[in-house]
C-alpha positions in Angstrom: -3.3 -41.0 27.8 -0.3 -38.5 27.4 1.9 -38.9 24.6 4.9 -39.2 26.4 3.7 -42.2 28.3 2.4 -44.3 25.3 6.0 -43.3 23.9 7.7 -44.5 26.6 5.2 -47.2 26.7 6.7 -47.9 22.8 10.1 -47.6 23.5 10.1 -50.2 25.8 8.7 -52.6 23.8 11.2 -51.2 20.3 14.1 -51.8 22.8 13.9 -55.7 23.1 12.5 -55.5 19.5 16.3 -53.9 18.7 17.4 -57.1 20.5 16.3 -59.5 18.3 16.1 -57.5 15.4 13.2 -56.6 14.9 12.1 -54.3 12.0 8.6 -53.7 13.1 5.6 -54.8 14.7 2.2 -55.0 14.5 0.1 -54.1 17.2 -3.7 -55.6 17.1 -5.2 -57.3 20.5 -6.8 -55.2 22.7 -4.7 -55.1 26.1 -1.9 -54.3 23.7 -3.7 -51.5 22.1 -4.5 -50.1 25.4 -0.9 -50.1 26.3 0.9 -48.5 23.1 -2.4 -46.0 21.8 -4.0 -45.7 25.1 -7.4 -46.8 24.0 -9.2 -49.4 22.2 -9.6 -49.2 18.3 -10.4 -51.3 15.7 -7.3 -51.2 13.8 -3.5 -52.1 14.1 -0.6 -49.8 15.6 2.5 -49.9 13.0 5.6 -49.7 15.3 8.5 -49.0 13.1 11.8 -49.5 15.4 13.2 -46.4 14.2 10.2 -44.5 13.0 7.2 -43.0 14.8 4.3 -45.2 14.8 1.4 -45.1 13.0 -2.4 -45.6 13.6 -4.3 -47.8 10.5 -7.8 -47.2 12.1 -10.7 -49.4 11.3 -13.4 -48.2 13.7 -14.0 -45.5 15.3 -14.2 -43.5 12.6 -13.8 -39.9 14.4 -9.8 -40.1 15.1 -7.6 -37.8 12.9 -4.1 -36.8 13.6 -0.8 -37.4 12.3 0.5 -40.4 11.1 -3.3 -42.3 11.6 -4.6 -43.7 8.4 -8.0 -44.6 8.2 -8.6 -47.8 6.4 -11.2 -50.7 5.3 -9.0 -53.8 5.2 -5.3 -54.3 6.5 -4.0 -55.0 2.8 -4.1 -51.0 2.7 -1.4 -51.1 5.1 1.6 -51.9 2.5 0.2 -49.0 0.4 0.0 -46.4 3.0 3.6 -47.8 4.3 5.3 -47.3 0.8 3.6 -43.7 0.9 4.6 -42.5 4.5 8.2 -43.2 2.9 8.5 -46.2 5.8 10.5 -49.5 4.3 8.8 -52.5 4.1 10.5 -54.6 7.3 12.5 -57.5 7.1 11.6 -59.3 10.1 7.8 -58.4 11.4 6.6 -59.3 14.6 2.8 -59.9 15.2 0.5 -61.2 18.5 1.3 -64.9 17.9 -0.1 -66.3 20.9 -3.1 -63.8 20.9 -4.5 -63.7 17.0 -6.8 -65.8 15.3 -5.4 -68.0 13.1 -7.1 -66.6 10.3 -6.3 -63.1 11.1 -2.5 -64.4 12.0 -2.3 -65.7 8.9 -3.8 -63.0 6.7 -0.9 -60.1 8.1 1.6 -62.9 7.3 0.4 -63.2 3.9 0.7 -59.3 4.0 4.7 -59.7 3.9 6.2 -62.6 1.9 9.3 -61.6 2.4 9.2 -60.8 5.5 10.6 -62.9 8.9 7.1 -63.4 11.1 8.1 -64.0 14.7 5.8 -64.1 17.6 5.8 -61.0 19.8 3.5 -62.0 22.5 6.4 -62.9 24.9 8.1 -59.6 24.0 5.2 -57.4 24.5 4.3 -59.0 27.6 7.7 -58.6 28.8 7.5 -54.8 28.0 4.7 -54.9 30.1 5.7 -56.6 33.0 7.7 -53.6 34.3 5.3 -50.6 34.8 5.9 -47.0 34.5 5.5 -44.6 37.1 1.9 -43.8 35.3 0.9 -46.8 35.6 1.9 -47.3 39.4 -0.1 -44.1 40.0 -3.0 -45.6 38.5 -2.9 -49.0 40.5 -2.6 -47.0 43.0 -5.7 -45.4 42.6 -7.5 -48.4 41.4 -6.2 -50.0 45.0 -7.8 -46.7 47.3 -11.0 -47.3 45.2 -11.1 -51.3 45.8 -10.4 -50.6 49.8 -13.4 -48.3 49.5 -15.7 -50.6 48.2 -14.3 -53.5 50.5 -14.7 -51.6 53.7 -18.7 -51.3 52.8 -19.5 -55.2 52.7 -20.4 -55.7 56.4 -23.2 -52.9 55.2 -24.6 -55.0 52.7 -25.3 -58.3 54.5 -28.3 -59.7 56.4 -29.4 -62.8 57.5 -30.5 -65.3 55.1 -28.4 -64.3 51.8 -27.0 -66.6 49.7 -23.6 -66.3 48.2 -24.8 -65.1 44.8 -26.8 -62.5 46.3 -24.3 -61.1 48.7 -22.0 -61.2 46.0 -24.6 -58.6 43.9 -24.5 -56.3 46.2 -20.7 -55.8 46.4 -21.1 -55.2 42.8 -22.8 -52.6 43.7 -20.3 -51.6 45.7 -17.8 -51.6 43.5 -19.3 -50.0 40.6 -20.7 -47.6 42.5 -16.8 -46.7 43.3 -16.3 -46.8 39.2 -15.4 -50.1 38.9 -15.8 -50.6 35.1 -16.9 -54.4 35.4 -14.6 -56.1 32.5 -11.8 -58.3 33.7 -9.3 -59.2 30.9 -7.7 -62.3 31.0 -4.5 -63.6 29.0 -4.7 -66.7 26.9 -7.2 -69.1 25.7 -9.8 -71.3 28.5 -10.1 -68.5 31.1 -12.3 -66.5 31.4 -13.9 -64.3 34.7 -16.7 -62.3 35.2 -16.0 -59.8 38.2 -14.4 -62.1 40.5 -15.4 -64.6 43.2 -17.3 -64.9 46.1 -16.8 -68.6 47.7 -18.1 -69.8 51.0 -18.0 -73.3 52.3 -17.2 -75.9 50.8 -17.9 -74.6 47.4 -14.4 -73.3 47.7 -13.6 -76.7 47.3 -15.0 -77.4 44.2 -12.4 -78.2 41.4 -12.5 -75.6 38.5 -10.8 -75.9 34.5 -9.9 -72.5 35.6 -6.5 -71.8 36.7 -7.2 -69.8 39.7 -6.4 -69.8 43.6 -9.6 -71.7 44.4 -11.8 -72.9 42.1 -15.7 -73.0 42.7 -18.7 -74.4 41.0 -20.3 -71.6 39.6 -23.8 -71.1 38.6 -24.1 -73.2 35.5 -21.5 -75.2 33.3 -20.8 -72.2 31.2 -18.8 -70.4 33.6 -17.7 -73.2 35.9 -15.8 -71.2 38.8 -17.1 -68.8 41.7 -20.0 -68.7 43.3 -23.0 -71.1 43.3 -25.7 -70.0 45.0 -25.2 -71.4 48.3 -26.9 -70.0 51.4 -24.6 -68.1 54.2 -24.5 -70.2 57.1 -23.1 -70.0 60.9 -20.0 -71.3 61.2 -19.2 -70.8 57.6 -16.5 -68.5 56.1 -17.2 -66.1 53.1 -14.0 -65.0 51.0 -14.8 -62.1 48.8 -12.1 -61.8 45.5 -13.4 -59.2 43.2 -11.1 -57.6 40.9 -10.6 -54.3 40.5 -10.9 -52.8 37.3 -11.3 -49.2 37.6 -9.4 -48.2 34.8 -7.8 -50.6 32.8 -5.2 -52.0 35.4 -6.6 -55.3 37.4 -6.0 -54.5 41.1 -6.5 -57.5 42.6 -7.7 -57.9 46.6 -9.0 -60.8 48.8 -10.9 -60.7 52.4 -12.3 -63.2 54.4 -16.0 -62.5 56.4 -17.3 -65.1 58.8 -20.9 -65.5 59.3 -20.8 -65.9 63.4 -17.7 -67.5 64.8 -15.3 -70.1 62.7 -13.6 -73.1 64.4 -10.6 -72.1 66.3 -8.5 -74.1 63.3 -9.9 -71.9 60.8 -8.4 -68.9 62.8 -5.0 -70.6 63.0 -5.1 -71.1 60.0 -5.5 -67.4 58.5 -3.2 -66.0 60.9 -0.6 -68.6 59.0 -1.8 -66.9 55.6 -0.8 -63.7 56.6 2.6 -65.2 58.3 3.2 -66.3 54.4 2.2 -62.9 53.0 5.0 -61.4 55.8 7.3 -63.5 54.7 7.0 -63.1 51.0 7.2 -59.6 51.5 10.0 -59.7 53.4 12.0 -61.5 50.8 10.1 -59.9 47.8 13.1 -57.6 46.4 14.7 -56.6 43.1 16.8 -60.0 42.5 14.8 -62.2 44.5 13.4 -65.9 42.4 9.9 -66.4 42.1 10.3 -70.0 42.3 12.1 -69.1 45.8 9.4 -66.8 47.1 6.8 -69.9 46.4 9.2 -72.7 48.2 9.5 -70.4 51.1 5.4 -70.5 51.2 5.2 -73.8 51.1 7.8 -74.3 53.4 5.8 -72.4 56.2 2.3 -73.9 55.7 4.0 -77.3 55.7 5.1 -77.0 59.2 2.3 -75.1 60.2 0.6 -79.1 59.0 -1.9 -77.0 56.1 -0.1 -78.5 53.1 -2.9 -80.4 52.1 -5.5 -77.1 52.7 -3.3 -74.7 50.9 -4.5 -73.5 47.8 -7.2 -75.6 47.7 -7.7 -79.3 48.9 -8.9 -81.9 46.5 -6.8 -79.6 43.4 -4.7 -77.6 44.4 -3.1 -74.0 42.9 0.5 -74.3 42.3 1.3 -70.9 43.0 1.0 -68.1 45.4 1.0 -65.4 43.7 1.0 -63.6 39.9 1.5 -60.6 38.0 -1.2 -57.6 37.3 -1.7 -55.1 35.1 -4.1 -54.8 31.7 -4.6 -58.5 32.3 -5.1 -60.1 35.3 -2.6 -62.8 35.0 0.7 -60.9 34.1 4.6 -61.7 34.8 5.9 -62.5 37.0 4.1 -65.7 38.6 5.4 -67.6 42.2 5.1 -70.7 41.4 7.7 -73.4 41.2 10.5 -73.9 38.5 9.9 -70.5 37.6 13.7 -68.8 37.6 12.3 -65.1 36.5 13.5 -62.6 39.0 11.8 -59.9 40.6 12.3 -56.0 38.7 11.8 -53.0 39.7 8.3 -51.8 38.7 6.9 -55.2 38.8 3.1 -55.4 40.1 2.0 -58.9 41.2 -0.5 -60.6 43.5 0.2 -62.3 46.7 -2.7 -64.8 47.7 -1.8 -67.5 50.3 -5.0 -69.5 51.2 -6.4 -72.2 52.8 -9.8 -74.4 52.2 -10.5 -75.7 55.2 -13.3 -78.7 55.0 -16.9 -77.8 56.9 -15.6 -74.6 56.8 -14.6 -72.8 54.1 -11.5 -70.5 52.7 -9.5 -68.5 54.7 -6.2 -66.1 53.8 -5.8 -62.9 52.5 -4.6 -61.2 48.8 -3.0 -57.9 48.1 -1.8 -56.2 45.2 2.3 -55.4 45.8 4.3 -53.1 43.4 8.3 -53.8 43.5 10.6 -50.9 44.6 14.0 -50.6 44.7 14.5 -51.7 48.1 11.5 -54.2 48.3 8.0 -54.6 47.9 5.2 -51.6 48.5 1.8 -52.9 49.5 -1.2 -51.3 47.4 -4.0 -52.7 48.9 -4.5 -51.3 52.5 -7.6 -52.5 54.2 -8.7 -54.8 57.3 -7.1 -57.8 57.1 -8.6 -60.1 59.6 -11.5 -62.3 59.4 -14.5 -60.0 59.6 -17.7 -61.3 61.4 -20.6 -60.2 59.5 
């Protein structure tokens, strides 16, 4: 990553830092690391709010550079601070809502006299707003998911079962660099590359707090996929994320094995009335508990309330944020007053279980302009008969 970027990148964050005065911050968890040093260390980025940052580098041991520090333990931090001539800060900010507890505690302990507040929110807000970097490389992340996408009638026969047609669009995606790690924000969720639900597996309740849930192949991931055989008559919605380098671009398509009931083509053109709409109103300004109402509002009179987002538990939102993690700011859901920013990337994924049958809808990955919303994701949108 270029230096200019990850100073950017800093500056954003040091700018709402200056807001609630904010001496400095330490910079540990991994999607954070990835943001501000542009790779993942062992080790902890200083961020001074008036000073450069510096490195204290665990693991790998092969960086060198100015201001990085190699160290054993993060009590060599103080040290190397009082060296480099940087003050001890007054008010430190650490990953509250990402650390251990232990480790929490332990950098804490490293400052007695120090203010700890909890910079998760901050960071994350920081985030929430990409650069124009990072809308080039969602961008590219997006042309590679389409790629991979437009393959999957090439991979099906006769006779599959959902975990095996789900393997070979794996394929398919790593074979278009797809680096296979998904990372997920906040404790109880957890995703290996995505989903693949036909059925009425895409019924099935999940802990996880996805669009659909899924029963998964054994209680230790309890989501996705669950081995079910591809039947006539049956929908197949493939949700793979798209992790092709670092940013989650996220994209759903629905395949039909034969023809689907007549309802369940109703019911995905209303989908993609939603995503219209939403798209439409999505603008610099514009509520995210608004953009969710006005969701609900058509699949009501369209009578698929009780299909949409699920049936038995349903989703309450239609859409989220993207970016190092898959679930980002800003989220459509209800009661949430955030507004839409320019440089915002989120997820729009109106769907619809229908019983017998399986899911239906569509998801694409949006970035907000200036003047509205820019679709990233550009493939076929209608239901595909495989």
């Amino acid at each position: 990553m270029l230096l200019p970027e990850l100073l950017l990148r800093r500056d954003k964050i040091r700018s709402i830092m200056a807001q609630q005065n904010i001496d400095a911050a330490i910079i540990t968890c991994n999607a954070n690391l990835l943001y501000t040093y542009g790779q993942i260390v062992s080790g902890y980025l200083y961020l001074p709010l008036h000073s450069p940052a510096h490195l204290f580098i665990k693991r790998p041991n092969n960086l060198t550079g100015e201001h990085i520090h190699p160290i054993r333990k993060p009590e060599q931090i103080i040290d190397l601070l009082k060296e480099n001539g940087l003050p001890i800060p007054q008010t430190l900010m650490l990953e509250g809502d990402e650390l251990p507890y232990t480790e929490y505690m332990r950098l804490a302990a490293m400052f007695p006299e120090a203010t700890i507040v909890n910079g998760t929110p901050i960071i994350r807000q920081a985030r929430s707003k990409k650069t124009d970097i990072e809308k080039i490389m969602f961008q590219r992340a997006a042309n590679a998911h389409a790629k991979a996408y437009q393959q999957i009638p090439s991979v099906y026969h006769e006779g599959m079962s959902d975990k095996e047609f789900s393997i070979e669009i794996e394929r398919l995606m790593r074979l278009q660099g797809c680096l296979g790690i998904f990372r997920v924000f906040g404790q109880s969720m957890e995703i290996f590359m995505g989903s693949v639900l036909t059925g009425d597996n895409a019924a099935t309740p999940s802990p996880y707090d996805f669009a659909l849930g899924g029963k998964g192949l054994d209680p230790s991931l309890p989501g996705g996929l669950n081995g079910t055989l591809l039947q006539k008559g049956q929908s197949v919605m493939v949700d793979l994320g798209g992790n092709f380098n670092g940013y989650m671009c996220d994209m759903s398509r629905v395949f039909s094995i034969g023809k689907l009931t007549e309802e369940a083509y109703v019911a995905h053109q209303v989908c993609l009335e939603v995503q219209e709409k939403i798209a439409s109103l999505a603008k610099p300004g514009a509520v995210c508990e608004d953009l969710y109402n006005a969701a609900i509002e058509i699949v009501t009179k369209a009578n698929f309330a009780d299909n949409f987002m699920g049936i038995d538990q349903q989703a309450k939102f239609i859409g989220h944020g993207i970016g190092l993690e898959i679930n980002e700011a800003p989220v459509l859901a209800p009661r949430v007053k955030q507004e839409l920013e320019p440089g915002m990337v989120f997820a729009l994924e109106p769907k619809i279980v229908l019983a017998g049958v399986g899911p239906v809808g569509i998801e694409n990955s949006w970035v907000v302009t200036a003047e509205g919303v820019e679709k990233l994701t550009i493939c076929n949108e209608e239901i595909i008969e495989l």
